[in-house]
C-alpha positions as CSV (number, residue, x, y, z in Angstrom):
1,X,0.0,0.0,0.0
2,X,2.8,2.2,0.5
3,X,4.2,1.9,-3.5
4,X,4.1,5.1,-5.1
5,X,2.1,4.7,-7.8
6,X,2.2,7.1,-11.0
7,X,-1.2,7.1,-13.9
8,X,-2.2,9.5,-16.3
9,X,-5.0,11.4,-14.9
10,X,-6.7,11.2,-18.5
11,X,-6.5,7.3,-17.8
12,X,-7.8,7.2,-14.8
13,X,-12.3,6.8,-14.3
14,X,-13.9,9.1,-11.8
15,X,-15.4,7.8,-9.0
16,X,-17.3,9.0,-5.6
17,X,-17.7,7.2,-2.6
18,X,-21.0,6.8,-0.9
19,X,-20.7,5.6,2.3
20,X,-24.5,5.7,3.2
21,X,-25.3,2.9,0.4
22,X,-21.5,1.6,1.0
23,X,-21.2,1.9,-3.3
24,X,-18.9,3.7,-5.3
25,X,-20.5,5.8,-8.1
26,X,-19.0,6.3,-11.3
27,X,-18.9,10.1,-12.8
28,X,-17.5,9.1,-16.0
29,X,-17.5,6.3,-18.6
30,X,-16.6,2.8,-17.0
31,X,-13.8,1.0,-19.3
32,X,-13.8,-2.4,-20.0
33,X,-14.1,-3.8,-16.6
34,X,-17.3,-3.1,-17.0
35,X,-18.3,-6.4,-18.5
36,X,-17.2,-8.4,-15.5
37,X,-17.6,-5.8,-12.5
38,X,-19.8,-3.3,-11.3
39,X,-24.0,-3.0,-11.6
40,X,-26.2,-0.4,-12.5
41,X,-29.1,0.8,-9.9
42,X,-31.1,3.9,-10.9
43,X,-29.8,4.4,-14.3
44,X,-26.2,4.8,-12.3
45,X,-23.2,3.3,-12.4
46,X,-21.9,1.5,-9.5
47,X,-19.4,-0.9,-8.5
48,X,-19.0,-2.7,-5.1
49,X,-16.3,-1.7,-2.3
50,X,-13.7,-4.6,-2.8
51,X,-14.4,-4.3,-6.8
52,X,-13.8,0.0,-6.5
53,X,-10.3,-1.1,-4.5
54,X,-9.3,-3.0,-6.9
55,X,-9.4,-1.1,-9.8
56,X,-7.6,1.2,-7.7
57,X,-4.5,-0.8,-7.4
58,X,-5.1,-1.6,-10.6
59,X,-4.7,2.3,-11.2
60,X,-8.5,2.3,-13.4
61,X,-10.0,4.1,-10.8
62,X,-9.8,7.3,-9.0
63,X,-12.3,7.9,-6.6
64,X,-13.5,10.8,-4.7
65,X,-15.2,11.4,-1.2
66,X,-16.2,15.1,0.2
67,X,-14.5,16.5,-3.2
68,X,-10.9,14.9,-2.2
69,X,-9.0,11.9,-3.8
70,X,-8.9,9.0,-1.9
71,X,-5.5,7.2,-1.1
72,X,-5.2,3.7,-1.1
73,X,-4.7,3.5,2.7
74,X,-7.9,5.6,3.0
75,X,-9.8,3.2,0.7
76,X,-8.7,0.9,2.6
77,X,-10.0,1.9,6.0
78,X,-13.6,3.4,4.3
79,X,-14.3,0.1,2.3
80,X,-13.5,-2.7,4.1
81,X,-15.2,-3.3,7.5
82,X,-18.3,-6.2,8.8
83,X,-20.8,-4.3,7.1
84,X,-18.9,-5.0,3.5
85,X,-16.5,-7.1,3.0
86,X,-13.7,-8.2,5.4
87,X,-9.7,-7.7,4.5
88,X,-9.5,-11.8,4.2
89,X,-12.7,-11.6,1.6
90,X,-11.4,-9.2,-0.4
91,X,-7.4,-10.4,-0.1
92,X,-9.6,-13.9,-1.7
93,X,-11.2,-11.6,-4.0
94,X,-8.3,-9.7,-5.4
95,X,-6.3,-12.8,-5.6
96,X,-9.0,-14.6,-8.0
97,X,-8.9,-11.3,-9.9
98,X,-5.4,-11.6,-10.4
99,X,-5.3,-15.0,-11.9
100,X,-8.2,-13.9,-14.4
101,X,-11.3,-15.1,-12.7
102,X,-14.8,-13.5,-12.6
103,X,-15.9,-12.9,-9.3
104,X,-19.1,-11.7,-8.5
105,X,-21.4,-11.6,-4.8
106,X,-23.0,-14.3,-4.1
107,X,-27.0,-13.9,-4.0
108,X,-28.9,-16.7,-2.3
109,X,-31.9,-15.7,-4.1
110,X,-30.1,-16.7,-7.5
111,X,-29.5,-20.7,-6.0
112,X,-32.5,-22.7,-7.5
113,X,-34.4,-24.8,-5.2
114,X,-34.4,-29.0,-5.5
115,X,-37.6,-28.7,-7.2
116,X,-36.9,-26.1,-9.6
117,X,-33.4,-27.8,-10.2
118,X,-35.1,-31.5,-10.9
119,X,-37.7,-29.8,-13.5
120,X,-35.1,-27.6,-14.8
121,X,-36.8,-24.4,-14.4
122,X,-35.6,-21.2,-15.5
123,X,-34.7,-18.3,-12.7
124,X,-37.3,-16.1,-12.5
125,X,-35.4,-12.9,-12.2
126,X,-32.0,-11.8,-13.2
127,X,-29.1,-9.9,-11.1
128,X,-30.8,-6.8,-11.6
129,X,-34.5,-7.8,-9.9
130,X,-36.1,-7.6,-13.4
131,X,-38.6,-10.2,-14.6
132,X,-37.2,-12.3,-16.7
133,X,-39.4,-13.6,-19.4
134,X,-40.4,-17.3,-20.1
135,X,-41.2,-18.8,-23.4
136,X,-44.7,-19.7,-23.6
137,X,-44.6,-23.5,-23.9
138,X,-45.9,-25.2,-26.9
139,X,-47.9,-28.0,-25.0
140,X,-50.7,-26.4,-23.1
141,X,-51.5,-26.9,-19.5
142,X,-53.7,-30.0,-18.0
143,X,-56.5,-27.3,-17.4
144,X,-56.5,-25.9,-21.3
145,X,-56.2,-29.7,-22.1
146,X,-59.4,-31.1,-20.5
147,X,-61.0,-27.6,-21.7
148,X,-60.0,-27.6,-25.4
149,X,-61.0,-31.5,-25.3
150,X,-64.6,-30.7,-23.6
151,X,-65.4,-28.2,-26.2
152,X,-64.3,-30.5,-29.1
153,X,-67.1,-33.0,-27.5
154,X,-69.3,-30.3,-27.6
155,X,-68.8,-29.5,-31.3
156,X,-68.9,-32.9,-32.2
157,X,-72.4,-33.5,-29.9
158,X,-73.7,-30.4,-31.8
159,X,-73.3,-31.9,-35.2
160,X,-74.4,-35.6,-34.5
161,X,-77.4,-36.9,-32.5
162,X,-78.1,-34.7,-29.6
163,X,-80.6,-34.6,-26.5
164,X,-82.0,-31.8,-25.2
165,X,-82.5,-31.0,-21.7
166,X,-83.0,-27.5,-20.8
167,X,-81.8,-25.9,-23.4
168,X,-78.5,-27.8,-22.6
169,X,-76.2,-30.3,-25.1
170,X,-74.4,-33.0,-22.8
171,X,-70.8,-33.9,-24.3
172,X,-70.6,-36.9,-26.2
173,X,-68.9,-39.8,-24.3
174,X,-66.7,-41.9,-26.5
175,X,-67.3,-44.6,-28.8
176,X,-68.3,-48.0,-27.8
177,X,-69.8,-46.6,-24.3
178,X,-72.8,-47.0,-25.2
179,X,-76.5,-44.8,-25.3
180,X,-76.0,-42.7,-22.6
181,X,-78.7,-40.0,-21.6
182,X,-77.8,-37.8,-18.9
183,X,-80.0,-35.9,-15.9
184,X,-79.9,-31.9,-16.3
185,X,-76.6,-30.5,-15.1
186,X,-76.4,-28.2,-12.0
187,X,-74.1,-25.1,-11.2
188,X,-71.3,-26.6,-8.6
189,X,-71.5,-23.2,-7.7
190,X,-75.4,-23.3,-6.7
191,X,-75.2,-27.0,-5.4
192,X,-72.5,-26.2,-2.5
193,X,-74.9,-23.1,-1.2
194,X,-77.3,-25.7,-1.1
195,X,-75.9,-26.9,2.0
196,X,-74.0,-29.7,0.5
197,X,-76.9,-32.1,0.7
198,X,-75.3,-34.2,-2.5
199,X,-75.2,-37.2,-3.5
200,X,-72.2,-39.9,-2.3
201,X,-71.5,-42.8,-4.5
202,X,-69.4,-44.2,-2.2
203,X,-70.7,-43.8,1.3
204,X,-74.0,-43.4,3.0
205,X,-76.7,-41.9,0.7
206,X,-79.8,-40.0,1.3
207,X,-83.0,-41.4,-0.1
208,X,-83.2,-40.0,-3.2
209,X,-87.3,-40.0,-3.4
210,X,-87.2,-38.5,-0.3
211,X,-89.1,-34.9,-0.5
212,X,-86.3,-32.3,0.1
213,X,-88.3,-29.2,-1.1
214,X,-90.6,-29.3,1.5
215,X,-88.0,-28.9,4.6
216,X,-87.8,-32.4,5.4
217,X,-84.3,-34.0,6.4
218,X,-82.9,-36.7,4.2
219,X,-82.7,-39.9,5.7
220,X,-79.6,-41.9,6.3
221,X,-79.6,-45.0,4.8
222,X,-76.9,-48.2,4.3
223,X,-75.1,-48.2,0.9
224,X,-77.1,-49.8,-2.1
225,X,-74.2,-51.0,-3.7
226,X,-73.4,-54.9,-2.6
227,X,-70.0,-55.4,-3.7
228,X,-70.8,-59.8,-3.4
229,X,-72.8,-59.8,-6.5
230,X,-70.9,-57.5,-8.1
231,X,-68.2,-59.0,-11.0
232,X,-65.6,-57.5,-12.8
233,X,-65.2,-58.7,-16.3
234,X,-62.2,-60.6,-17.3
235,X,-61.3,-58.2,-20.2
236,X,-57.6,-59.7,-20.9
237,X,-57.6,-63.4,-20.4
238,X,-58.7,-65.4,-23.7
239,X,-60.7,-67.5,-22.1
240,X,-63.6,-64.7,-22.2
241,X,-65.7,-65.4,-24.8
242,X,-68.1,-62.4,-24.8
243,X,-67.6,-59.2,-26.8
244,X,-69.9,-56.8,-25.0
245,X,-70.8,-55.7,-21.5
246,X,-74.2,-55.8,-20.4
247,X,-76.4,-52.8,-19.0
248,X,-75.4,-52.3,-15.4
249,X,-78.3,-52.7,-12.8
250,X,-80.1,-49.1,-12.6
251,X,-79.7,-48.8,-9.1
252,X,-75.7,-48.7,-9.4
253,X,-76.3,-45.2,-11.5
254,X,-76.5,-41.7,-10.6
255,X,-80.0,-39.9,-11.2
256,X,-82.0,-40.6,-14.5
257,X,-78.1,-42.0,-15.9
258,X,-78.9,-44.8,-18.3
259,X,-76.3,-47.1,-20.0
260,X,-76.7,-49.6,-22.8
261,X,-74.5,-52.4,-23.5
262,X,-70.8,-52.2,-24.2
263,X,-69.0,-53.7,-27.6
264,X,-65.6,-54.2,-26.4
265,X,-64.4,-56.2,-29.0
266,X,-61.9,-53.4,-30.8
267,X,-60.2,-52.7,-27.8
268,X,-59.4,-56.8,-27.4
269,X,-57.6,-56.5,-30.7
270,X,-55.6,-54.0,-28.9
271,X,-54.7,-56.0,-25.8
272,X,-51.0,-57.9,-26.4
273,X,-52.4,-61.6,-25.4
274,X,-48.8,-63.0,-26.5
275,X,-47.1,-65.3,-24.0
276,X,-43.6,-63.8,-22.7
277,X,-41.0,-66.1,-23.5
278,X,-37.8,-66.1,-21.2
279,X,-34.4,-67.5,-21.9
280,X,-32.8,-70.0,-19.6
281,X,-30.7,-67.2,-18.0
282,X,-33.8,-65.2,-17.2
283,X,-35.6,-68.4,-16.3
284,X,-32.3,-68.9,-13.3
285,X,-32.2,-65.7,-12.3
286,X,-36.5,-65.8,-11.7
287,X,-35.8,-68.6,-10.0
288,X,-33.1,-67.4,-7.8
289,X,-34.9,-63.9,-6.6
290,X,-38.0,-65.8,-5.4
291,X,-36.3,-69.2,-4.3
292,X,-36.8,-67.4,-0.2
293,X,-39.7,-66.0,-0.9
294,X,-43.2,-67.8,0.3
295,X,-46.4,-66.7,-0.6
296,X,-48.0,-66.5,3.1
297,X,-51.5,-66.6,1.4
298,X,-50.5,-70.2,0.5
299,X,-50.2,-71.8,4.2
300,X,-52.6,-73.4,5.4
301,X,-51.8,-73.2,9.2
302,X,-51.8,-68.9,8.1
303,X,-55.3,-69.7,7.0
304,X,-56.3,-71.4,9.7
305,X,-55.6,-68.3,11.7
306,X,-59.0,-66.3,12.7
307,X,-57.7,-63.1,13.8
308,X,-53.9,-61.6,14.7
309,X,-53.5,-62.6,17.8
310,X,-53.1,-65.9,16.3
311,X,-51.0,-65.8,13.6
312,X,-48.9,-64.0,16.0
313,X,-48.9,-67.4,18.4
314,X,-48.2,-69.6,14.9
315,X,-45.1,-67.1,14.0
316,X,-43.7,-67.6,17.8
317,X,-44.0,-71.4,17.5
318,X,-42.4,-71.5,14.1
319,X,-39.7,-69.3,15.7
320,X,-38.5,-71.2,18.5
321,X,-39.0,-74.7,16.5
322,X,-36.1,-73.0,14.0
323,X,-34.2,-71.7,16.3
324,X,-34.4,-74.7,19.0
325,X,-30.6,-75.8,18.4
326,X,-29.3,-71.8,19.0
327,X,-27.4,-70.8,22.0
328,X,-29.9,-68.5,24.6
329,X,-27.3,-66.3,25.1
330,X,-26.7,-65.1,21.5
331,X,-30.8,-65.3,20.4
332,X,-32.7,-65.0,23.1
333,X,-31.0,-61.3,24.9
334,X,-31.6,-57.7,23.5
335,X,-28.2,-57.8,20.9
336,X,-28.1,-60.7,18.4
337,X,-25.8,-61.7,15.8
338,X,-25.6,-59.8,12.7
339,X,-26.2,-62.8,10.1
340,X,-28.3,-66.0,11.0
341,X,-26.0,-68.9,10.2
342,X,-27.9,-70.9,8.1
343,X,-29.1,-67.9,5.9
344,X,-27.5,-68.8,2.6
345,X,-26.4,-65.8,0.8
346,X,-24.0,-64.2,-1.6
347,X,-20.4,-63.0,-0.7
348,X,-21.1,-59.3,-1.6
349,X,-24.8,-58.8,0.2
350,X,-22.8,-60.6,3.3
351,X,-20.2,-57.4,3.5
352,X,-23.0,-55.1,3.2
353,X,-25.3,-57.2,5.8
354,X,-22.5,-57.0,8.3
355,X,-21.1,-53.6,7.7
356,X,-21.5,-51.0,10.7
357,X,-20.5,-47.7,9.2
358,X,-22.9,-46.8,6.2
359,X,-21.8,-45.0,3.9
360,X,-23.9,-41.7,3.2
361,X,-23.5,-38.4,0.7
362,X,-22.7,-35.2,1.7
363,X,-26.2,-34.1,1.2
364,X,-27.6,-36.3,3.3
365,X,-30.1,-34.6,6.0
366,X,-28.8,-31.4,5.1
367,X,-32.4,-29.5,3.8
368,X,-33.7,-30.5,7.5
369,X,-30.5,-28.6,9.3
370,X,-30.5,-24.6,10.1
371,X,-28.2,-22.1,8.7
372,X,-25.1,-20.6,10.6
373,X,-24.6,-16.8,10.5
374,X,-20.8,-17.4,11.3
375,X,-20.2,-18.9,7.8
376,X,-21.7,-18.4,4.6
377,X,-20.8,-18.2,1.0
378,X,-18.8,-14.8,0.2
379,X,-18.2,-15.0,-3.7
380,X,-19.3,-16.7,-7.4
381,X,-16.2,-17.6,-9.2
382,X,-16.1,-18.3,-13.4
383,X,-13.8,-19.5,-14.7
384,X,-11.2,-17.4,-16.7
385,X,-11.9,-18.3,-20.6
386,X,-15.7,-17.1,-20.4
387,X,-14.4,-13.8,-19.6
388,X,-15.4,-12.9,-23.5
389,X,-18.4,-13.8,-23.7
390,X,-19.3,-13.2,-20.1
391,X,-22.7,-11.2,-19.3
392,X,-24.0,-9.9,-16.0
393,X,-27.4,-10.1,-16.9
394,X,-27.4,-13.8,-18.0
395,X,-24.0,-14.9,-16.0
396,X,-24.9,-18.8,-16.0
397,X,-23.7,-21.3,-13.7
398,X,-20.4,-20.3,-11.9
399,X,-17.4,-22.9,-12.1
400,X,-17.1,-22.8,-8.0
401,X,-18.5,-20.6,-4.9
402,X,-15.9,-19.6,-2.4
403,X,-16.6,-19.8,1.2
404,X,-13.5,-17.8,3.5
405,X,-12.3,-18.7,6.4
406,X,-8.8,-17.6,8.5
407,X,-6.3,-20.2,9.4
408,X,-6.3,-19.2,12.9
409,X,-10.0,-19.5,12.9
410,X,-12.1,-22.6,13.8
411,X,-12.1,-25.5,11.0
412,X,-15.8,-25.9,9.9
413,X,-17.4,-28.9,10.8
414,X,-19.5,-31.5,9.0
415,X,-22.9,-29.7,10.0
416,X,-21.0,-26.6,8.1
417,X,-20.0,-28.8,5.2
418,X,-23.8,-30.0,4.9
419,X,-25.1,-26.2,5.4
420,X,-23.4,-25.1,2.5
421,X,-23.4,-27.7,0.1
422,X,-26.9,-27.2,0.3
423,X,-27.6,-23.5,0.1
424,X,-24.8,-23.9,-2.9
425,X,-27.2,-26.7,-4.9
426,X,-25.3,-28.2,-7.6
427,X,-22.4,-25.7,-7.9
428,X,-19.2,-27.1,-5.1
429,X,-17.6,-25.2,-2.7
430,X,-14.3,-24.1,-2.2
431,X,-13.6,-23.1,0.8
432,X,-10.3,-20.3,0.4
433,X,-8.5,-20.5,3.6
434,X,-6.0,-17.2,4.0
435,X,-2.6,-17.0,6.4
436,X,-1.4,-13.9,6.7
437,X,-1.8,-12.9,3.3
438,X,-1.4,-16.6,1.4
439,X,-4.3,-18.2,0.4
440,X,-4.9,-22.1,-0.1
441,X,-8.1,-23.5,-1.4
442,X,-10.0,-26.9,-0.6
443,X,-12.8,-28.6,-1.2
444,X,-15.3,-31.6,-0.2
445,X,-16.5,-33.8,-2.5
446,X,-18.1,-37.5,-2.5
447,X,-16.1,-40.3,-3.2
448,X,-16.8,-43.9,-2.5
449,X,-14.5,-46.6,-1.4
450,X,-13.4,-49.5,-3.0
451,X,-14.7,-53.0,-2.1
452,X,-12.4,-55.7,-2.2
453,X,-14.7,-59.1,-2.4
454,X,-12.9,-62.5,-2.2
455,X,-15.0,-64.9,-3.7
């Protein structure tokens, strides 16, 4: 800081120093720093405290405060403090600088969530708080789907047999469904300030000849439908012989609903009725996967069971008849064994059985853990060969986010790790740890051990 340093006053941008909004305001023409540095807030041009003190080292920048040039020792003192940035942040940020980086403030606001991330959404505003705006997408949404598919019923209703029924057109249900002629239509909007007295299909129903108009209460009744006698058709086996559903029983409808018999037939043509054929090696691996497994459906002692207080008595039997020949102090106290003895298995789900410490990713419980105000990510970094076609309004993903931290300050902790990783999202972070003026970087990442298996 003490160097003399010696520019040509013509070379040199003009500069004042706010120190209520902590900016530096330009009061001339920005060179070409400004493609990487700097942002404009009420048609002004601004630049940040450790950005405006390093241009001044840099000799781009002279910069003013209560009409009188600032030293470097000044700038110093003015810019840096807790409200800003700290000397170790900005000897990280001048050091990245040097080597050609872009490095920007990190905004939290800019990190996309899980969700957005997963769907691949786009940010919804830019640096600058502006809206950013979204192509309209091509396919339309599930609501403008099942509207622009209603009134194509409608038209086609409208141009082939209709019913009226108050002045209304019913859509047209698909082909093969049958004659269908439907009860007038009621406003949702109208039923619900009716007190809700509608009709359940699936629970208990009020009497539907029951006079409601003249203030009597509907009567509770049991449900009409008796599921016993009622059979599903066996549409894909081709042992069913009939082509066509008949007319369902009229008091398993709604209302005044009618339905006539159902031609099915097309939609068997449809229906792949081909037997899958395996290979041997499919066959032996089938066979392998269910060779432990026992349908319980298929015992009869299970059947015999009335309730499950038996079955629990038949699964206590069965358990001390297999393990009869184990020792009682191994089986019978609160720790047992790892692996039962004669459980055949392979060599690699053995390691895996047996193994204590699982392993686990970084992100791992880390949405459900609370931030830390002591540290926090300081800086985006790019890398240097974007610098030409870099743009603050549309900067992209940043090659790393740097996290400082002292060496004679506490090491961060796993919690810490976890914190950040996750308010970072899918960019890592370096975390830029500076010694009296030398900075090292590190970083976590996930990494899996090998597995030696003998066989």
């Amino acid at each position: 800081m003490s160097e003399e340093r010696v520019e040509r006053l013509g070379n040199l941008v003009k500069a004042v120093w706010i120190p209520t909004d902590r900016v530096v305001e330009l009061q001339s023409p920005a060179g070409k720093f400004w493609q990487t540095m700097g942002f404009s807030s009420q048609g002004k041009q601004c630049l940040n405290p450790e950005e405006a003190l390093y241009l001044m080292e840099c000799g781009n920048l002279q910069i003013f405060y209560r009409d009188l040039p600032l030293s470097i020792q000044e700038a110093y003192e003015r810019f840096l403090s807790s409200k800003t940035v700290s000397l170790q942040q900005y000897q990280v940020f001048g050091h990245l600088k040097r080597l050609g980086y872009v490095v920007n403030r990190f905004d939290p606001s800019s990190v996309s969530s899980q969700y957005e991330r997963q769907l691949n959404l786009p940010q919804s505003r830019d640096k600058a708080d502006r809206q950013v705006k979204r192509k309209r997408s091509a396919s339309p949404t599930s609501g403008e789907t099942e509207k622009c598919a209603l009134e194509k019923m409608m038209e086609e209703r409208d141009s082939s047999e209709t019913i009226p029924e108050k002045g209304r057109r019913s859509p047209a249900l698909p082909s093969g469904s049958g004659k269908v002629r439907a009860a007038p239509e009621k406003d949702p909007s109208t039923s619900a300030a009716e007190g809700g007295q509608g009709r359940s299909w699936w629970g208990e129903e009020t009497d539907p000849d029951s006079d409601l108009d003249q203030g009597q209460s509907p009567t509770l009744r049991c449900p009409r439908w008796d599921f016993r006698s009622i059979c599903f058709p066996d549409l894909g086996s081709g042992r069913s012989r009939s082509t066509s559903l008949a007319s369902p029983d009229s008091s398993l409808l709604p209302g005044a609903l009618t339905v006539g018999t159902c031609d099915f037939a097309p939609w068997l043509e449809r229906l792949n009725l081909r037997e899958v054929r395996m290979s041997r090696g499919e066959r032996d691996r089938e066979w392998e996967r269910d060779r432990y497994r026992r349908d319980v459906n298929s015992d009869r002692e299970v059947r015999r069971c009335r309730n499950w207080a038996e079955y629990s008595k038949l699964k206590e039997r069965r358990s001390r008849r297999s393990h009869g020949d184990r020792p009682a102090h191994l089986w019978e106290g609160p720790v047992t064994p790892l692996h039962e003895p004669g459980q055949t298995t392979s060599t690699g789900a053995l390691l895996n059985k047996i193994s204590v410490v699982k392993s686990s990713r970084l992100l791992d419980g880390a949405s459900s853990m609370k931030g830390s105000g002591v540290w926090r990510i300081c800086f985006n970094v790019y890398q240097p060969d974007s610098v030409a076609e870099f743009k603050k309004s549309c900067p992209g993903k940043p090659y790393s986010r740097m996290c400082v931290c002292s060496f004679d300050g506490p090491v961060p902790d796993l919690r810490t790790l976890k914190q950040l990783a996750f308010c970072s999202g899918d960019i890592p972070v370096t975390y830029a740890v500076v010694d009296h003026g030398d900075v090292s970087f590190y970083t976590f990442k996930d990494f899996q051990l090998p597995t030696d298996v003998s066989l």
